[in-house]
C-alpha positions as protocol buffer text, in pm:
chain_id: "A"
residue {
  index: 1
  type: UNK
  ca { x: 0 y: 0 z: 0 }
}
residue {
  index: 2
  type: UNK
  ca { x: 148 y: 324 z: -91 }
}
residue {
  index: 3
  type: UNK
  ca { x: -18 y: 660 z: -53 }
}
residue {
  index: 4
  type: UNK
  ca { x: 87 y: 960 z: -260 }
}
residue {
  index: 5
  type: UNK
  ca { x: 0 y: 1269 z: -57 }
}
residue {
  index: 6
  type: UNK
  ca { x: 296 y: 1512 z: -252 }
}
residue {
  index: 7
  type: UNK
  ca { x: 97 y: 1893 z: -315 }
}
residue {
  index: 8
  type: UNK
  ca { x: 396 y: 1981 z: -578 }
}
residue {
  index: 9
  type: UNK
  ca { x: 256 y: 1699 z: -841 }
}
residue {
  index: 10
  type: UNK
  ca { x: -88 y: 1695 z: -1039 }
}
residue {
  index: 11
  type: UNK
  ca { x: -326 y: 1440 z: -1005 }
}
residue {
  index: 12
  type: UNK
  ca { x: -315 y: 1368 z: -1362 }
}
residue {
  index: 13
  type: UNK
  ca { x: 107 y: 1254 z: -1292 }
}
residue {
  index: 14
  type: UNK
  ca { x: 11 y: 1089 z: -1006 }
}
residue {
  index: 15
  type: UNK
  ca { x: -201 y: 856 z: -1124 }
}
residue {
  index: 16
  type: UNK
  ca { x: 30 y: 808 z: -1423 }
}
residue {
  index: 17
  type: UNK
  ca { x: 275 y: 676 z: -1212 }
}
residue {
  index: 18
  type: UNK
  ca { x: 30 y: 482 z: -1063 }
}
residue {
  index: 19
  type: UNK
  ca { x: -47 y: 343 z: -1437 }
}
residue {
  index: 20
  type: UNK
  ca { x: 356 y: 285 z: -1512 }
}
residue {
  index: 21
  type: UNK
  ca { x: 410 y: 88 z: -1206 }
}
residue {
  index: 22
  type: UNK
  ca { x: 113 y: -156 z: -1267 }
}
residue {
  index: 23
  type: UNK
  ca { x: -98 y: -43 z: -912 }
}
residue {
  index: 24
  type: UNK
  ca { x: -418 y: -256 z: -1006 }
}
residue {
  index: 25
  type: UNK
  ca { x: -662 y: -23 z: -777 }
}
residue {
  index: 26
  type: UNK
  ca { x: -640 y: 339 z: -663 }
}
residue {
  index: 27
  type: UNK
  ca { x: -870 y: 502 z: -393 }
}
residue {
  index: 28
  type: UNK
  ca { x: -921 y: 854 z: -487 }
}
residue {
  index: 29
  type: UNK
  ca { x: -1064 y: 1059 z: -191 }
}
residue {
  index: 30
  type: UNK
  ca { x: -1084 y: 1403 z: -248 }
}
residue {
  index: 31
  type: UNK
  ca { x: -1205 y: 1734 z: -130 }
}
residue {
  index: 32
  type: UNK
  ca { x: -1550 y: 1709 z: -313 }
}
residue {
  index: 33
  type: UNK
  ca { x: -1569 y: 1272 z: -228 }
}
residue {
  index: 34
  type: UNK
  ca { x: -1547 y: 1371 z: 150 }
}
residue {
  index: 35
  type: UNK
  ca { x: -1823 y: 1619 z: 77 }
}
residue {
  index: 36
  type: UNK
  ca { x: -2054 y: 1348 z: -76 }
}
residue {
  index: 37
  type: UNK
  ca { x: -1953 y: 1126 z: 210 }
}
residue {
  index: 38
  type: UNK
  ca { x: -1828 y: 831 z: -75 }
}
residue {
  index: 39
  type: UNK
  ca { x: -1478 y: 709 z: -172 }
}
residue {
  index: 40
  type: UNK
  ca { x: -1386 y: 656 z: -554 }
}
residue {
  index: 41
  type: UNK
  ca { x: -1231 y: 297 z: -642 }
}
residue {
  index: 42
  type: UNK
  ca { x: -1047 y: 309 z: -1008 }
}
residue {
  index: 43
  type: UNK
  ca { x: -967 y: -43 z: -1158 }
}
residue {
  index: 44
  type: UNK
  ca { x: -695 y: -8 z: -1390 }
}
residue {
  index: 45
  type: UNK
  ca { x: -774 y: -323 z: -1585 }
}
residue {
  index: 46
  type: UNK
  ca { x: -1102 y: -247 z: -1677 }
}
residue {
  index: 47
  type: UNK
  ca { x: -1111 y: 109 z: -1642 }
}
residue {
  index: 48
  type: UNK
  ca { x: -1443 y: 100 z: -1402 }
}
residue {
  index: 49
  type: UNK
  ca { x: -1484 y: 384 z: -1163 }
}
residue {
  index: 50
  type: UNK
  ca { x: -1741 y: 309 z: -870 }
}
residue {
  index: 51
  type: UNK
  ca { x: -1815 y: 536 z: -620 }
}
residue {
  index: 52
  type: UNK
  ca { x: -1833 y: 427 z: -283 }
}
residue {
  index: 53
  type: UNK
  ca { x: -2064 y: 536 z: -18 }
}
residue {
  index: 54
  type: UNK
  ca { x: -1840 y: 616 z: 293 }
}
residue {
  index: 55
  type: UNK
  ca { x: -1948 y: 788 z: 648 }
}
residue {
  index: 56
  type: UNK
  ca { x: -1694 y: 1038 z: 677 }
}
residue {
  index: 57
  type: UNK
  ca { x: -1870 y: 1099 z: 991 }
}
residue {
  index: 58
  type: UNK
  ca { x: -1749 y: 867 z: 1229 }
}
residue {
  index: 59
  type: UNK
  ca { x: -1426 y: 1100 z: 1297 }
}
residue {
  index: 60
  type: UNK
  ca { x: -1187 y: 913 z: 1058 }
}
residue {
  index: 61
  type: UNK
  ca { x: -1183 y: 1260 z: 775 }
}
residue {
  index: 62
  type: UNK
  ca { x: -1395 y: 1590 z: 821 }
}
residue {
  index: 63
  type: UNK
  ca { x: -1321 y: 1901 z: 665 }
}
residue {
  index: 64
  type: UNK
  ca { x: -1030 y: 1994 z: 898 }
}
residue {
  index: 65
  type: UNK
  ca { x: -880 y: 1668 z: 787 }
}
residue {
  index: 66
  type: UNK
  ca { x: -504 y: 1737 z: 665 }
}
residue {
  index: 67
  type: UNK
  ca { x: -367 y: 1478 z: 416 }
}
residue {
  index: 68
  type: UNK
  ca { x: -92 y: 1354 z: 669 }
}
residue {
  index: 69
  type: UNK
  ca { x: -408 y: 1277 z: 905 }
}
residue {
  index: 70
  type: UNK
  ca { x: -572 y: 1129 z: 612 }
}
residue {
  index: 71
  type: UNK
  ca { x: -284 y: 866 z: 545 }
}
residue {
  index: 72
  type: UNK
  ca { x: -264 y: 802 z: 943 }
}
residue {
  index: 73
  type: UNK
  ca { x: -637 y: 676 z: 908 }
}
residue {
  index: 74
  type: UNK
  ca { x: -582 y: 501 z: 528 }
}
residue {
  index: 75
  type: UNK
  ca { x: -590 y: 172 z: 713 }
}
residue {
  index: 76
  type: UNK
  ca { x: -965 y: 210 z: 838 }
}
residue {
  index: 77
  type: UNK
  ca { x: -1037 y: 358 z: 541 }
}
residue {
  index: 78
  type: UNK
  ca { x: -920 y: 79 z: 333 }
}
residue {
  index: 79
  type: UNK
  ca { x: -1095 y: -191 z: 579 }
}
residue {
  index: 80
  type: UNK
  ca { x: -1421 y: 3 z: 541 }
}
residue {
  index: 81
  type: UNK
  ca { x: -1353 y: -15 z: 191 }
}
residue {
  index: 82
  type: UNK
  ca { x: -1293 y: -409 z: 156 }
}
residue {
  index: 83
  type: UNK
  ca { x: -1581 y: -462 z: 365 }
}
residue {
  index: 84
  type: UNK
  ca { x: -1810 y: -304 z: 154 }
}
residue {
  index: 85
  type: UNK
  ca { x: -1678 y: -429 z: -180 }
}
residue {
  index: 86
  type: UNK
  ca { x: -1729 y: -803 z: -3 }
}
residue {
  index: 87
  type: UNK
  ca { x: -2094 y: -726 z: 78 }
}
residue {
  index: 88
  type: UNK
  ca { x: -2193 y: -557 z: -214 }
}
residue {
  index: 89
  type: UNK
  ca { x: -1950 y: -737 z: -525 }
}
């Protein structure tokens, strides 16, 4: 698992990278995801986007969330995340 948090690199090259070095999901959770309360899961196989519903709520992220906080909770986030792509896929 490896989290790219950098500010001085665009999305776009991030995720490029991401391509390059074969990473077959990314979680995307941005500004306007932690808004909607969901998480975005890319597969880069099949090029499917699905956007997952995610209580942002329950103190792991809120909007005074920094991204160094963010990565400190990535591990719930991810469990939350396998947990509901095992009920629901």
């Amino acid at each position: 698992m490896d989290a790219d948090v950098s500010t001085q690199v665009s999305v776009g090259k991030k995720f490029y990278k991401g391509e390059l070095s074969g990473i077959p999901l990314r979680i995307e959770v941005g500004e306007r995801d932690v808004l909607k309360n969901q998480l975005v899961i890319a597969n880069r196989v099949t090029k499917e986007k699905i956007q997952l519903p995610f209580d942002f709520s329950d103190g792991i992220v809120d909007e005074h969330t920094n991204m160094e906080q963010l990565v400190d909770n990535l591990e719930d986030i991810l469990k939350a995340t396998q947990r509901f792509m095992v009920r629901n896929y």
